[in-house]
C-alpha positions in Angstrom: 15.7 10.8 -8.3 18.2 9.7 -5.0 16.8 8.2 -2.7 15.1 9.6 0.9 17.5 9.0 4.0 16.7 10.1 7.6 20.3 10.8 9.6 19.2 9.9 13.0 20.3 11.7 15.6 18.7 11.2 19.1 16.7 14.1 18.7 15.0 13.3 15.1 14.6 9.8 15.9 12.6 11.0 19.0 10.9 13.2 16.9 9.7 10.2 14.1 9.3 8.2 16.9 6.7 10.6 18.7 5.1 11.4 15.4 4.6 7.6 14.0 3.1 7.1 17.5 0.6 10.1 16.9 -0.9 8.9 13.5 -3.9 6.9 13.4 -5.6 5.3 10.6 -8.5 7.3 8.8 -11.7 5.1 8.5 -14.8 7.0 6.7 -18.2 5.6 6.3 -20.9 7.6 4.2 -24.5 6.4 4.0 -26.2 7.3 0.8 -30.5 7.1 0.6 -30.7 6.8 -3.6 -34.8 6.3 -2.7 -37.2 3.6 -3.4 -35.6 1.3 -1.0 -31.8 1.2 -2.6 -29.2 2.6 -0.6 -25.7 2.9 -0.7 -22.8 2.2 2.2 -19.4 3.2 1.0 -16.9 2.8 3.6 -12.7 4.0 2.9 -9.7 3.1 5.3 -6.9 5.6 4.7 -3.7 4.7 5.9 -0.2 5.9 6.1 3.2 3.6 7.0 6.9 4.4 7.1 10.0 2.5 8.1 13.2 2.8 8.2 16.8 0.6 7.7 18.5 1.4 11.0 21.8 -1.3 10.9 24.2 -1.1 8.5 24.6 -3.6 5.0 25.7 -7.0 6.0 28.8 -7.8 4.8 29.0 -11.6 4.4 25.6 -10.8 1.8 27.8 -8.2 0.8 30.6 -10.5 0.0 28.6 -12.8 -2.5 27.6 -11.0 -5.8 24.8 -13.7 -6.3 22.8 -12.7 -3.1 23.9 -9.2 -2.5 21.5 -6.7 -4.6 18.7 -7.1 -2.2 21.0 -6.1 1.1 22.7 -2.9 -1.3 19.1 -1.5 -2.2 19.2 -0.1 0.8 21.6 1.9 3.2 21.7 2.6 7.0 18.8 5.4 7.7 16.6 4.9 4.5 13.7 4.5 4.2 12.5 0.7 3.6 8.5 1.4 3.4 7.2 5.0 2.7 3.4 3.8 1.4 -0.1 5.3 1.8 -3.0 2.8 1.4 -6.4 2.6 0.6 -8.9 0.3 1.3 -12.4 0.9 0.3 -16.0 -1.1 0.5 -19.6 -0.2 -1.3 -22.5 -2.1 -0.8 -25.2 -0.9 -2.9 -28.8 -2.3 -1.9 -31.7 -2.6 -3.6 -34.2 -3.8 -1.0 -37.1 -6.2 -2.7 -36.9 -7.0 -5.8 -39.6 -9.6 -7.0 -39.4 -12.7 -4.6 -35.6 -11.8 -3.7 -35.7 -9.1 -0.3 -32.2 -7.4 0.9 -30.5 -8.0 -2.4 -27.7 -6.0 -3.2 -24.3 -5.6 -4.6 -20.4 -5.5 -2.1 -17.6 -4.5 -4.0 -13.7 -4.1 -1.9 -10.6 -2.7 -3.4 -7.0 -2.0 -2.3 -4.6 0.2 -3.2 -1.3 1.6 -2.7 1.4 3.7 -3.5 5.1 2.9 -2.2 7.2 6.6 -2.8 10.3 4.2 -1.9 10.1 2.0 -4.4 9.0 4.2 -7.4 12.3 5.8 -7.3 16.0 4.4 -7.4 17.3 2.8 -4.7 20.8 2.6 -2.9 22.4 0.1 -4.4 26.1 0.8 -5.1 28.4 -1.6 -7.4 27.3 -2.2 -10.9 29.6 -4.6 -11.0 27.7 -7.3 -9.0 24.2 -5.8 -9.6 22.0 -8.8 -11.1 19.3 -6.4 -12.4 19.5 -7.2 -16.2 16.5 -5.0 -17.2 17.1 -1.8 -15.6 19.6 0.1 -14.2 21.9 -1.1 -11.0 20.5 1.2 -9.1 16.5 0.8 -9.7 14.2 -1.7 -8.8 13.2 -3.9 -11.5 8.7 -4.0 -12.9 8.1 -6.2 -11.1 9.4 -5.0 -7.9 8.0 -1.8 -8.9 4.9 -3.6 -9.8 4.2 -5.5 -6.4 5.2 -3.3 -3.8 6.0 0.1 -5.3 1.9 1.0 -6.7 -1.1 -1.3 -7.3 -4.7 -1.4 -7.5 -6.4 -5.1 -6.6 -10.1 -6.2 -6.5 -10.6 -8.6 -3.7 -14.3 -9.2 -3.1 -17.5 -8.2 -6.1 -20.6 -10.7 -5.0 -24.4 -10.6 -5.4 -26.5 -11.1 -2.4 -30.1 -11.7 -1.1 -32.3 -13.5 0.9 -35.6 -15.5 -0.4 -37.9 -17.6 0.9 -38.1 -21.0 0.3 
């Protein structure tokens, strides 16, 4: 799959401009009652980003085979960052239980998908590509892997209060 470029003229950069500036960041909160004192919070931030190269590929990094792969990837007017995020929180709560009150369970995870980097790139001479285990013109796993799509857990913890 080629990759997405935006030729910017005045007008369509006024146009991306005006419509980056327009979008805002979903945040959605549902409260669930599951009776007997447990209840639920589950709360999801949708989000949306997109940037774009707008200079051309330097050409001393150009110049040096050993540090130019990163600076090819990527002509004037593509996209550099075309990602939709997630971010989502439960906290399930289970009220009293025995000599424990408010005790409950948070869970947070966050994804994301990056459309620019799960498809080839820009990059130009296979001659000085350094990518070994794919193609000149793809990003390699791990690139994929770390800012193309992932799924992390970053908080799961137990909670209460008690009297002591």
């Amino acid at each position: 799959m080629k990759r997405t470029t935006i030729k910017a003229g005045l007008c369509s950069m006024v146009v991306v401009l005006l419509w980056c500036l327009s979008a805002t960041t979903g945040a959605y909160a549902l409260n669930f009652d599951l009776g007997n004192g447990i209840s639920l919070d589950w709360d999801t931030t949708l989000r949306y980003s997109v940037a774009q190269r707008i200079e051309d590929q330097d050409k001393k990094l150009i110049a040096d085979p050993n540090s130019d792969d990163g600076n090819r990837n990527f002509d004037r007017w593509s996209l550099i960052k075309n990602r939709f995020d997630v971010l989502t929180e439960a906290d399930l709560n289970f009220g009293e239980v025995g000599p424990l009150y408010n005790f409950g369970l948070f869970t947070r995870a966050h994804g994301w998908y990056d459309f620019v980097y799960n498809q080839s790139n820009d990059h130009d001479s296979p001659l000085t590509s350094n990518n070994i285990s794919v193609a000149y013109d793809s990003f390699t796993d791990k690139t994929e892997k770390w800012h193309g799509r992932k799924v992390e857990m970053l908080d799961y913890f137990l909670y209460s209060g008690f009297d002591v």
